[in-house]
N, C-alpha and C positions, 0 to 999 in steps of 0.2 A: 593424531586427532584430526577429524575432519567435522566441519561446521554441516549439520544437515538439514534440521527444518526452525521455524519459530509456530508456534504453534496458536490462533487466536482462538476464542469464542466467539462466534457470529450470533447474533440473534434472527435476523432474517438473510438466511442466506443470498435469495436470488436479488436484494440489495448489497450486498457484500460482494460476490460477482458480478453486478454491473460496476459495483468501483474500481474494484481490483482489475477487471480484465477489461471492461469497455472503456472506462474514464484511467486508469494507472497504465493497463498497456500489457499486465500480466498474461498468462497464458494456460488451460489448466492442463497441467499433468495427468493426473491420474483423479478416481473418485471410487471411495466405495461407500455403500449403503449399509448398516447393521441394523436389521430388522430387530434381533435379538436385542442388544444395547440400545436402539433408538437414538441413533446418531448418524452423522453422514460427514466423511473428512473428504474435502476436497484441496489436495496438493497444484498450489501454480509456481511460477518461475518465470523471470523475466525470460522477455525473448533472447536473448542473446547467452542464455544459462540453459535453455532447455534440451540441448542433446545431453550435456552436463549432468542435468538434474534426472533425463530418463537413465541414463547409463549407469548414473551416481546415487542415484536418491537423493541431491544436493545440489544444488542450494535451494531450497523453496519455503514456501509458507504453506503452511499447515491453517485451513479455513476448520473447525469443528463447529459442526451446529446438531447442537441437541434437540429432539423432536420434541420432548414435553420444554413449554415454558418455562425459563428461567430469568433472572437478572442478574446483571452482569454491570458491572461498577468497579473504576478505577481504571480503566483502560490502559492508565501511562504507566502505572505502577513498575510493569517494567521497560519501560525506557521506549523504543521506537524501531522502526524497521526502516531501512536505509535503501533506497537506489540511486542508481548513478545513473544518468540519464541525458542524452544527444542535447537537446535545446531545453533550458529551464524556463525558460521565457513561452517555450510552444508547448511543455507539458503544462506548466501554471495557467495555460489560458484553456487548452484542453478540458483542465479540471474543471476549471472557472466556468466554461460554457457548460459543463455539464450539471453543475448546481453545488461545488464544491469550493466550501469558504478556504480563503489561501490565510490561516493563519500568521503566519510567517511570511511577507512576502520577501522572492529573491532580488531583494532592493539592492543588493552586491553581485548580481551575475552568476551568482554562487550557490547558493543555499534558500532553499523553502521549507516548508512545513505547513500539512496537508491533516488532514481526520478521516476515518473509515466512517460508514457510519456507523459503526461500534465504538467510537470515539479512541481507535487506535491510531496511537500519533504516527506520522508518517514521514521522514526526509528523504528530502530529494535534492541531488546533487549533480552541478553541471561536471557530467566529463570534460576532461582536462583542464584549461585555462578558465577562468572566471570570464564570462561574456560582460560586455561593456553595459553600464547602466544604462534601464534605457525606460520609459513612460510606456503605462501609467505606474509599474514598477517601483522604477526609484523611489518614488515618493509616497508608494502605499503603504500606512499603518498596520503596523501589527493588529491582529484580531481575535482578542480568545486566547487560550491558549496551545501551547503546541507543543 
């Protein structure tokens, strides 16, 4: 068995891909348009997955956005999407400067938690070692949830 996409509902895509690839770091794979269905899936993958994911079809996220209007509620229901990530300290400010509340802050070097704006919950994880606590971090409150 191999793990291959997580699949979301976007409602405005080209907000969905400013998060996902300009502000998270994503990348996209692949896109196709179905006139017929009136849907549009665009496949990304972290940088460091994407020969992986072209060669593999895996690991990636799966963006689906349907053309007629819908709503779309419950975001966390299933659970969250996970990366591992060089500096948690320079992604969280990344986000931050880009207009994204850090729910979660990585007040432990360690561990955050982020929102699409489809309100898919998002962890992010310092590779390797837990980075040393550090301001305004450490002492930032949790926000919302995540």
């Amino acid at each position: 068995m191999h793990y291959l996409h997580t699949m979301v509902r976007v409602a405005d895509l080209d907000a969905s891909l400013h998060f996902y690839c300009e502000l998270l770091g994503l990348r996209e794979v692949s896109r196709k348009d179905s006139e017929k269905g009136r849907f549009t899936l665009v496949f990304l993958a972290a940088p460091d997955d994407l020969q992986r994911a072209r060669e593999e079809k895996a690991p990636m996220v799966e963006l689906t956005h349907n053309w007629d209007p819908e709503t779309y509620s419950g975001g966390r229901n299933f659970g969250h999407l996970a990366y591992r990530v060089d500096n948690i300290y320079e992604a969280c400010q990344r986000l931050q400067e880009g207009g994204v509340t850090i729910n979660r802050p990585p007040r432990d070097g360690h561990m955050a938690f982020v929102r699409s704006p489809d309100g898919i919950s998002i962890e992010l994880l310092q590779a390797g070692d837990a980075l040393a606590p550090k301001e305004p971090w450490a002492s930032m409150e949790n926000n919302g949830n995540w």
